[in-house]
N, C-alpha and C positions, 0 to 999 in steps of 0.2 A: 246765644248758642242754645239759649234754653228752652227758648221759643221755637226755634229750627227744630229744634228735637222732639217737643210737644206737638209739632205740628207733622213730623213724618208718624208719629205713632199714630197722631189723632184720624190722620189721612188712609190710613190702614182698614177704618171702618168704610170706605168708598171703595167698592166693585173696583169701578173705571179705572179709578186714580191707580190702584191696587195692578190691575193688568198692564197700565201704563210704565211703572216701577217695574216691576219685573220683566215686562215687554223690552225694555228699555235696555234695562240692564244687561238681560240674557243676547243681548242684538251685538252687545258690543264686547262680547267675551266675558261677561262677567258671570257670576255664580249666582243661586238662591240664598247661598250662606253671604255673600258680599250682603244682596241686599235687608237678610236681618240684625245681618252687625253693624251695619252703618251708624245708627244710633249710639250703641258705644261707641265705637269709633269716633263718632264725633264729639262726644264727649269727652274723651281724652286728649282733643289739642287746647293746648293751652296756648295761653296770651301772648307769651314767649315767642312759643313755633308760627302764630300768625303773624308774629313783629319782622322777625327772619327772614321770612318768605318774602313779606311786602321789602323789606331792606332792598333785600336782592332783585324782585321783578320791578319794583315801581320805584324808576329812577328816573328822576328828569329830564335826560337826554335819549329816553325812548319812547315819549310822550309825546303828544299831538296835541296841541292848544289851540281851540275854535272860538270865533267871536258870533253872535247872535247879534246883529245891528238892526235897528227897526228899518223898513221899507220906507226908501226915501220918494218922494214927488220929484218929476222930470222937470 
């Protein structure tokens, strides 16, 4: 989380990256304030609220299991 966080700040010094985020954001109804609170915000979830979450969406009966088998010869 803390790497995430260092890395939107860090990314802040980038023109591009910077129009993109806010391009971005602003596209889909969001605010300027959404995107300089993000950082807190992220900061504030804890280990907990991400255990919860996964609880609830990542459950094995709505999950898709894929095999990668080598290419066999005819």
């Amino acid at each position: 989380k803390d790497r995430y966080v260092r890395s939107l700040i860090f990314a802040r010094d980038e023109q591009p990256y910077m129009a993109y985020l806010y391009g971005s954001t602003l596209a889909i109804g969001r605010t300027v304030q959404d995107v300089e609170e993000w950082p807190d915000r992220i900061r504030k979830v804890t280990t907990d609220q991400v255990k919860a979450v996964a609880a609830r969406y990542l459950v094995p009966h709505h999950s898709t299991t894929g095999y990668l088998l080598p290419k066999t010869e005819n």
